[in-house]
BADREN-275999 format. One record per residue: residue number from 0; residue in one letter; x, y, z of N, C-alpha, C in turn. Coordinates in pm, whole numbers, plus 50000, padded with zeros to 5 digits. Atoms other than C-alpha are relative to their C-alpha. Last residue first. Layout:
N
   pos   code   n_east   n_north    n_up   ca_east   ca_north   ca_up   c_east   c_north    c_up
   NUM      A        X         Y       Z         X          Y       Z        X         Y       Z
...
This chain:
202
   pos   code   n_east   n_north    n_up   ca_east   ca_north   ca_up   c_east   c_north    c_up
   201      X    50106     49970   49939     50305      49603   48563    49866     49863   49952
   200      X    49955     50102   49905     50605      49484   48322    49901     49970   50120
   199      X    49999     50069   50071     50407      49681   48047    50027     49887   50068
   198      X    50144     50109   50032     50297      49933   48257    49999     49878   49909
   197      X    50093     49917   50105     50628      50010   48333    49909     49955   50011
   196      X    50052     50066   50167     50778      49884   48692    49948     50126   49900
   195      X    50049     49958   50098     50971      50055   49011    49986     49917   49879
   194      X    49935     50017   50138     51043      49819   49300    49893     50071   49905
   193      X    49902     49849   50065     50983      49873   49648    50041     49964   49871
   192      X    49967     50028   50150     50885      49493   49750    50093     50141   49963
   191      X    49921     49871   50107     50867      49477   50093    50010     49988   49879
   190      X    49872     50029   50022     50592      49200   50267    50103     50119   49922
   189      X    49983     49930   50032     50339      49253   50521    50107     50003   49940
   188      X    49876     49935   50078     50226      48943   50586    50005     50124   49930
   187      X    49964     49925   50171     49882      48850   50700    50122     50070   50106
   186      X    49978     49825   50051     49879      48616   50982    50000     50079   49905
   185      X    50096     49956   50005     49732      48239   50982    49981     50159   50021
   184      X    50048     49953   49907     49981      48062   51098    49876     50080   49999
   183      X    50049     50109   49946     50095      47943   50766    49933     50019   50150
   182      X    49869     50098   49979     50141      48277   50635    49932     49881   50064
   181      X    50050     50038   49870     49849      48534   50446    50120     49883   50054
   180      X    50000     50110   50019     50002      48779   50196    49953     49907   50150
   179      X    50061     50051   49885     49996      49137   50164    49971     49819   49967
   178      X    50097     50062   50058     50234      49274   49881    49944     49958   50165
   177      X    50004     50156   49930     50437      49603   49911    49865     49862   49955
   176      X    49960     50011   49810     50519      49907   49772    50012     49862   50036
   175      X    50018     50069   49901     50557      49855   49378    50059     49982   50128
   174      X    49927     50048   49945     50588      50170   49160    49893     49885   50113
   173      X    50028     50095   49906     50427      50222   48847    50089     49966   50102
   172      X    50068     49867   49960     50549      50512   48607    49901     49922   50128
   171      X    50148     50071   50010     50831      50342   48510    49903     50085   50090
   170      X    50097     49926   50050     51208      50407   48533    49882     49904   49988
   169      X    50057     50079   50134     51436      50252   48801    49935     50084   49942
   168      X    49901     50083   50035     51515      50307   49156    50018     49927   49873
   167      X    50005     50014   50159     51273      50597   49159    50095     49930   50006
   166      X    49870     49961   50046     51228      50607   49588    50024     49937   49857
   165      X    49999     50095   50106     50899      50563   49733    50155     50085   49917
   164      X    49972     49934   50178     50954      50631   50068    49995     49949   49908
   163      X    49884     50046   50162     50797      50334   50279    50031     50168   49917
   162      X    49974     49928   50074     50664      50410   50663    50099     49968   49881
   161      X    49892     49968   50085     50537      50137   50878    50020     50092   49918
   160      X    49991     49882   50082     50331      50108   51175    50166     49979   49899
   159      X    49852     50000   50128     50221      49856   51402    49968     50134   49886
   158      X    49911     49885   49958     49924      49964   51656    50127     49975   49899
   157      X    49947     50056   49886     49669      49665   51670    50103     50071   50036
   156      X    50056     50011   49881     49448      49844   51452    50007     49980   50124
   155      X    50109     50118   49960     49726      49839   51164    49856     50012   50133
   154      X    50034     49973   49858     49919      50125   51004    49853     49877   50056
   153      X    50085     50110   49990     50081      50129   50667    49985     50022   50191
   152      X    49957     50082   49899     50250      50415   50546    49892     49928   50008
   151      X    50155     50100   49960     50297      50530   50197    50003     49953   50154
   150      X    49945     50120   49904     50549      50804   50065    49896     49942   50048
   149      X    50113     50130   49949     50569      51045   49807    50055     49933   50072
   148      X    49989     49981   49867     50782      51390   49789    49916     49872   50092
   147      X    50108     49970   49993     50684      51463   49428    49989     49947   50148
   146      X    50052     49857   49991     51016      51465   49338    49881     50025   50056
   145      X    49980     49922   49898     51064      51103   49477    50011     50156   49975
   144      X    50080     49996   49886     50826      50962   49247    50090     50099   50145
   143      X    49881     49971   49908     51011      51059   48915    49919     50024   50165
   142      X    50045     49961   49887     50780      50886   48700    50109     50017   50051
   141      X    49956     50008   49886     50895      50787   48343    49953     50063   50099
   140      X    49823     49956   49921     50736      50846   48052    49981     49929   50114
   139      X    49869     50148   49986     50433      50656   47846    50092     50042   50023
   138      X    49905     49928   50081     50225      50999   47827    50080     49869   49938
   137      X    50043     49925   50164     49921      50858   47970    50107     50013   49870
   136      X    50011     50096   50093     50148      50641   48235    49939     50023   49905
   135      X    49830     50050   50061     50355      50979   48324    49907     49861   49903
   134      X    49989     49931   50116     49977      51126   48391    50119     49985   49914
   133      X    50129     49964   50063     49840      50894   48659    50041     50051   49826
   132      X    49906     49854   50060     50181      50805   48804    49936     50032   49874
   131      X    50060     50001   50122     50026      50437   48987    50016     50167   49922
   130      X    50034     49876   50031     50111      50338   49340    50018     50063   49872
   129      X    49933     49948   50083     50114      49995   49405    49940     50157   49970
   128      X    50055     49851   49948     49962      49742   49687    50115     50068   49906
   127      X    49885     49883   50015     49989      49399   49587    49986     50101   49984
   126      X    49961     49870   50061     49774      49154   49709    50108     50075   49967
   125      X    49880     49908   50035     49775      48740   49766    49963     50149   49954
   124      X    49874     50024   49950     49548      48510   49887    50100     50038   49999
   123      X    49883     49995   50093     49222      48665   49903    50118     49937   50080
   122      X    50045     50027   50102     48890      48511   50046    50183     50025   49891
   121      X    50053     50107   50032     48923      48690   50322    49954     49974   49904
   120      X    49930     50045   50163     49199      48945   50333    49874     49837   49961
   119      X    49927     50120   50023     49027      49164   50594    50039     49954   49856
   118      X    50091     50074   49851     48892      49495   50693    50083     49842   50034
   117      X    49958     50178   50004     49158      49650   50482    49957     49968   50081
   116      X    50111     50080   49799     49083      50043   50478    50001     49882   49898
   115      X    50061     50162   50055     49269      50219   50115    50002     49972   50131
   114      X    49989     50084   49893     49377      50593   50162    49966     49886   49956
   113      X    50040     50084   49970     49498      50879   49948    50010     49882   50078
   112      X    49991     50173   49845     49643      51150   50065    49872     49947   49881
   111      X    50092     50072   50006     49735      51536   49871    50033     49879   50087
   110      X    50013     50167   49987     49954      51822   49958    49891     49909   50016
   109      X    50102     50101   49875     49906      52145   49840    50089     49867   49997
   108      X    49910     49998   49848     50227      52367   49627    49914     49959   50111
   107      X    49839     49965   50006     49967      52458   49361    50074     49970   50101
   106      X    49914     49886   49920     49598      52379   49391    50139     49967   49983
   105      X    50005     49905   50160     49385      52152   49076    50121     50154   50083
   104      X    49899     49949   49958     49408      51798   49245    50026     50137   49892
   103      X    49956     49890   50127     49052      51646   49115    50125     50061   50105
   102      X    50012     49861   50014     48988      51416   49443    50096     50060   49872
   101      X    49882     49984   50060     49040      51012   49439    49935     50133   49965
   100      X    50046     49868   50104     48824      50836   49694    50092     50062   49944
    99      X    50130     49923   49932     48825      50598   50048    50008     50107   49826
    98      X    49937     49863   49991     48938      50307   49912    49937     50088   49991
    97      X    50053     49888   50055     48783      50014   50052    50082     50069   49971
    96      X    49887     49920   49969     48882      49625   50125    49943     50153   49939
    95      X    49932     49946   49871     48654      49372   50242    50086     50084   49977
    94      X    49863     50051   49907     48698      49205   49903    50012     50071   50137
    93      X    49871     49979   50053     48384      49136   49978    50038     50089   49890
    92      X    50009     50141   50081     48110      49231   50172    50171     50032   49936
    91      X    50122     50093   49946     48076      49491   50443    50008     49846   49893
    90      X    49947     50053   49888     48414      49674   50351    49887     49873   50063
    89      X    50101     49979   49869     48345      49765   50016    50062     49919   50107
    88      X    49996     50111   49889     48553      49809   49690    49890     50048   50072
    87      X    49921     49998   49857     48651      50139   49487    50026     49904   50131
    86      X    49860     50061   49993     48608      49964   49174    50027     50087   50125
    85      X    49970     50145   49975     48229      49926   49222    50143     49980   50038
    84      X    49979     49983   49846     48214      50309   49167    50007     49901   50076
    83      X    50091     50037   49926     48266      50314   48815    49994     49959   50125
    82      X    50108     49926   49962     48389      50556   48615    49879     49879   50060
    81      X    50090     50052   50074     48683      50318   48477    49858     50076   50008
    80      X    49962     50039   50187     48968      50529   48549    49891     49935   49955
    79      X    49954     49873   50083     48806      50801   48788    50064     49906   49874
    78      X    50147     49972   50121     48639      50536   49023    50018     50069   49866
    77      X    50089     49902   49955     48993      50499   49244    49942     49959   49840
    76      X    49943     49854   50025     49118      50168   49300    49935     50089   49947
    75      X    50096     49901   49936     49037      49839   49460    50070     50083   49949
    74      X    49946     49879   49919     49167      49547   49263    49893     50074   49991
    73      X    50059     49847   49984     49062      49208   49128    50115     50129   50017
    72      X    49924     49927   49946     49192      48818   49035    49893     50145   49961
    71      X    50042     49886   50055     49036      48485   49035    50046     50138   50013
    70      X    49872     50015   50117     49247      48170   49121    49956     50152   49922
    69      X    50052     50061   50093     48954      48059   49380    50086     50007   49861
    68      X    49979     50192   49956     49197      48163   49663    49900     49908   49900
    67      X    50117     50067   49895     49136      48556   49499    50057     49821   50046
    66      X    50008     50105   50054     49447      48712   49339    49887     49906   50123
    65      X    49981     50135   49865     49459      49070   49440    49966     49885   49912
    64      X    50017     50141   50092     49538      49409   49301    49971     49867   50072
    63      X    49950     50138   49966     49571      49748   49546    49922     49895   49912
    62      X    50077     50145   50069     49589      50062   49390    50062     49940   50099
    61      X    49974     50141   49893     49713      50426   49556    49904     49865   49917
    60      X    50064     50114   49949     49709      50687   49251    50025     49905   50059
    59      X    49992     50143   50010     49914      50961   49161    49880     49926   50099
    58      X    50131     50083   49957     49828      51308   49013    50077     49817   49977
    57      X    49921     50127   50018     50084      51576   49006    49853     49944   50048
    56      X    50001     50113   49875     49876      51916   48963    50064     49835   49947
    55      X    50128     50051   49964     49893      52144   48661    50128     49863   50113
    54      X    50155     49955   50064     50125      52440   48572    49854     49908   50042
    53      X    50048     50089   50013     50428      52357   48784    49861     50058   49918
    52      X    50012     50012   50138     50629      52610   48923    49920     49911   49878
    51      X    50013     49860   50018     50497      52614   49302    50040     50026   49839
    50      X    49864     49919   49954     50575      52231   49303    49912     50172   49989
    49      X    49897     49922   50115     50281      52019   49264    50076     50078   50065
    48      X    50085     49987   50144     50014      51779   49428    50071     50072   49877
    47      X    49999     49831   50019     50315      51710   49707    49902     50003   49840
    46      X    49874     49970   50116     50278      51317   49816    49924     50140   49962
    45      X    49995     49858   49942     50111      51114   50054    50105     50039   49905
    44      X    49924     49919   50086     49953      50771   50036    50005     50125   50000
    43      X    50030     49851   50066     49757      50612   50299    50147     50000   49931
    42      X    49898     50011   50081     49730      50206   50395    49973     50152   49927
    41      X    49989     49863   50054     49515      50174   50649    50096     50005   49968
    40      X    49886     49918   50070     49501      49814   50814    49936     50095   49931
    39      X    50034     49874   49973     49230      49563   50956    50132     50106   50001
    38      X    50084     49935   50057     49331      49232   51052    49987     50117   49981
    37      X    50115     50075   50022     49551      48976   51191    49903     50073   49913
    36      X    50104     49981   49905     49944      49096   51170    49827     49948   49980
    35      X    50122     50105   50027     50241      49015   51076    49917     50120   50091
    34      X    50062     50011   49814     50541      49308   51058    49911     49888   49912
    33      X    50013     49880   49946     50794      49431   50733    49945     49964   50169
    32      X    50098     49953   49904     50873      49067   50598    49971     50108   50093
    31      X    50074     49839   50010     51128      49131   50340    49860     50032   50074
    30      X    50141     50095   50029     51203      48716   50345    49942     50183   49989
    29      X    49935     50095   50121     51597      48802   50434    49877     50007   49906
    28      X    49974     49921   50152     51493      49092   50660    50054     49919   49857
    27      X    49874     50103   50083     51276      48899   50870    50022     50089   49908
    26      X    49910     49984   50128     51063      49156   51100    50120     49881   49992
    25      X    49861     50108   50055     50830      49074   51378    49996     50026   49877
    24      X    49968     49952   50134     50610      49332   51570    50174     49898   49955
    23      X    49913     50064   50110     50522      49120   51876    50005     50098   49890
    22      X    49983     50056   50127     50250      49143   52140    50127     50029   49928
    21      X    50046     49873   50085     50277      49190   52498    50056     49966   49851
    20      X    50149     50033   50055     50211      48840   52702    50045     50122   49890
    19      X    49935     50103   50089     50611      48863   52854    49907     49939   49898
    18      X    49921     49970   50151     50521      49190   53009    50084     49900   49897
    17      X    49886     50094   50045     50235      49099   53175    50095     50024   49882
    16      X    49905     50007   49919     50020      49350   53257    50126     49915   50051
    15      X    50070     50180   49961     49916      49436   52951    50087     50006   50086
    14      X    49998     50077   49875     49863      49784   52752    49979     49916   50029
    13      X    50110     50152   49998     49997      49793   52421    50031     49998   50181
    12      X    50122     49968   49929     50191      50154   52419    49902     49931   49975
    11      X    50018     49878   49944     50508      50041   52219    49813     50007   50078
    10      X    50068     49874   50090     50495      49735   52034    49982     50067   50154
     9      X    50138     49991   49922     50768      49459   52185    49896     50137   49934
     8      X    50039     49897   49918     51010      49393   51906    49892     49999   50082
     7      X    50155     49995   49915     51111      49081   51765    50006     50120   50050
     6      X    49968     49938   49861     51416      49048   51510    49827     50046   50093
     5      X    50154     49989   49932     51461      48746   51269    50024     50070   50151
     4      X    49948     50001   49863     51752      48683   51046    49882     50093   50084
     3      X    50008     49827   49964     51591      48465   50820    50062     50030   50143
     2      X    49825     49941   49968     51759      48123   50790    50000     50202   49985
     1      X    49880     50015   49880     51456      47942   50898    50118     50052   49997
     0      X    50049     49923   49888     51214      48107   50626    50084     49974   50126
């Protein structure tokens, strides 16, 4: 972590009247640290339901996975693979993390969103946020995520913002955005990953 090369930004429209008090968006690009931050994030997904040629709707899925500080592991993702409504999460209890819902995609040339709300990481010590190529992993093909025009941003309470294309650097019908992680200080980590998996490596 000391031989990252480490750049600070001031965040844009944080009012304070001290301008040496105004918070911080900090990136290490060695360590793929995107920003820190304390709590509370929106994490949407965005991507074209289908092309105008296309007979049926592209269908991907936002997941996040997690490894609890007891050694136990979950995820929040949509109700539609297991049919049960537990796996979307809750915000009032744990994991504190929700996703808001996964809509039948049945229009031509629309664009779809899913979302996932991150109250907190308490309790977890590690996630990984991945987006999931509904009907490539049925089939067992390949996902070609950047046809389908996807991209994820992340957006915090406190105003940080990031935007990931997901770009097919690989085959697999799983791609990994990022992982959330908590640091000695006591921030969650926003870390880069970008890497296409199969479900097998998944």
């Amino acid at each position: 972590m000391t031989e990252d090369t480490l750049l600070s930004i001031r965040k844009k429209g944080v009012q304070c009247t001290d301008a040496e008090r105004r918070p911080y968006v900090t990136i290490r690009e060695k360590s793929g640290i995107i920003f820190t931050f304390k709590n509370k994030m929106k994490v949407r997904l965005c991507w074209n339901a289908a092309d105008q040629e296309e007979l049926t709707a592209r269908d991907l899925d936002l997941c996040l996975f997690y490894r609890g500080e007891d050694g136990g592991t979950g995820g929040v993702f949509s109700s539609d693979y297991r049919e049960r409504p537990e796996d979307l999460g809750r915000l009032d209890a744990f994991p504190y993390i929700l996703h808001r819902g996964d809509e039948t995609l049945s229009q031509k040339g629309g664009g779809a969103t899913e979302e996932i709300w991150i109250g907190e990481l308490s309790g977890i010590e590690k996630a990984c946020i991945c987006v999931v190529d509904y009907e490539a992993a049925n089939a067992e093909s390949a996902s070609f995520f950047e046809e389908a025009g996807a991209y994820v941003d992340f957006q915090t309470k406190a105003g940080d913002y990031h935007h990931s294309n997901l770009r097919s650097e690989g085959e697999g019908c799983v791609y990994w955005v990022a992982n959330l992680q908590k640091g000695p200080d006591g921030l969650i980590r926003l870390l880069r990953k970008r890497k296409v998996l199969t479900i097998v490596e998944a």
